[in-house]
N, C-alpha and C positions, 0 to 999 in steps of 0.2 A: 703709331696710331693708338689712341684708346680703345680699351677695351668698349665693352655694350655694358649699360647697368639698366638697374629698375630705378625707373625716374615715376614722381609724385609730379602731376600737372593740376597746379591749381588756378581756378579762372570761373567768375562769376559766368560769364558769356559763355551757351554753348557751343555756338561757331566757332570762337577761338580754341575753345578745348578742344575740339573733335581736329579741327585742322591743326593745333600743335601736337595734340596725339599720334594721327596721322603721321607727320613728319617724322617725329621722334621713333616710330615704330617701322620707317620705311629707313632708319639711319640702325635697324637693327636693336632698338635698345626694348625692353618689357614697359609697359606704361599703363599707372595707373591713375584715375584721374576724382579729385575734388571739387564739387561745385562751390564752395565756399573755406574758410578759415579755418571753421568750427570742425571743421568733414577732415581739412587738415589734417591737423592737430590731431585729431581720435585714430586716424591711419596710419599717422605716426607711430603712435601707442602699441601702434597694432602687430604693426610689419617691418622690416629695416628695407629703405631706401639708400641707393646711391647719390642722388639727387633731388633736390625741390626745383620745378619751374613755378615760381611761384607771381600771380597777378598783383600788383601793388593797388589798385583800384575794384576795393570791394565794396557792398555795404554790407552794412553789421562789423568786422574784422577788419579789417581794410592790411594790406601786406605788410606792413610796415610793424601792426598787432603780432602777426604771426613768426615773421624773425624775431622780433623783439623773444616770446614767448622760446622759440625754438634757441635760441643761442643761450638762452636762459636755462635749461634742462641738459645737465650734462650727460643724460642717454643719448640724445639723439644730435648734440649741439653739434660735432662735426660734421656733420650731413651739409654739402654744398646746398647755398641756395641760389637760385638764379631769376631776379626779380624782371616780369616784361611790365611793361606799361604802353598805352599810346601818348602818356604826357609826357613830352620831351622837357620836363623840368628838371635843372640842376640840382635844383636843392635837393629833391626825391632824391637825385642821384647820391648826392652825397648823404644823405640822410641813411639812403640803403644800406649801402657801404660802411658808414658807422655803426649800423645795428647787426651787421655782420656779414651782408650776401655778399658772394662771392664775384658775382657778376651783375650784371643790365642791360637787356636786350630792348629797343624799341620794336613795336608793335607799328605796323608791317614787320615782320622780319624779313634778312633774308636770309633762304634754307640753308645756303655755303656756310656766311655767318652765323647763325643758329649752331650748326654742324661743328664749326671749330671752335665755338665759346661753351657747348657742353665736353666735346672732348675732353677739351685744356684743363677744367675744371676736376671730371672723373680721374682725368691723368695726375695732376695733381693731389686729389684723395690721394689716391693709391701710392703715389709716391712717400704721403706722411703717414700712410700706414704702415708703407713697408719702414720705413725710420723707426718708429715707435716700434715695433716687432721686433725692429735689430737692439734696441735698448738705449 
């Protein structure tokens, strides 16, 4: 089982935030939360996260802005991203995945699902940090 991290929830929508926050915070994990890209980006700056959940459908930034940006800065580029969307579009899909996130949840989610696609992900960090630490 993974461990619990501090996850960055970013999502234009407050319903969504408050209910993924929620979630993530009843799976035991610290959660802090961005109403936009820009709010991102600056938290980043700020704090080290385990994780981004991060909304692909914003205005002004829109997600796709902010991995791009994030994979780009080799401070923070290994930070898992996990992009949700409600547009169950492909190309988004691959488009995410090329610009670096680690995963893609659709909006509904479900909790179980949610549950073992942040795990997988923490588990993974940690696994290539422990590699890099061994040399």
């Amino acid at each position: 089982m993974a461990e619990n991290g501090t996850l960055l929830v970013v999502d234009d929508d407050g319903v969504s935030r408050a209910v993924l926050s929620n979630l993530l915070e009843r799976q035991g994990h610290a959660v802090v939360v961005a109403k936009d890209g820009a709010e991102a980006l600056k938290l980043v700056g700020e704090r080290a996260f385990d994780l981004i959940v991060l909304d692909l459908l914003m205005p002004g930034m829109d997600g796709f802005e902010v991995v791009q940006k994030l994979k780009a800065d080799p401070a923070v580029k290994d930070i898992p991203v996990v992009m949700i969307s409600s547009a169950e579009d492909m190309s988004g899909i691959v488009k995410s995945v090329k610009l670096g996130a680690e995963d893609y949840i659709f909006k509904p989610f479900d909790e179980v699902l949610l549950k073992a696609r942040i795990d997988g992900c923490l588990e993974r960090k940690r696994l290539r940090e422990r590699e890099r630490a061994r040399g």
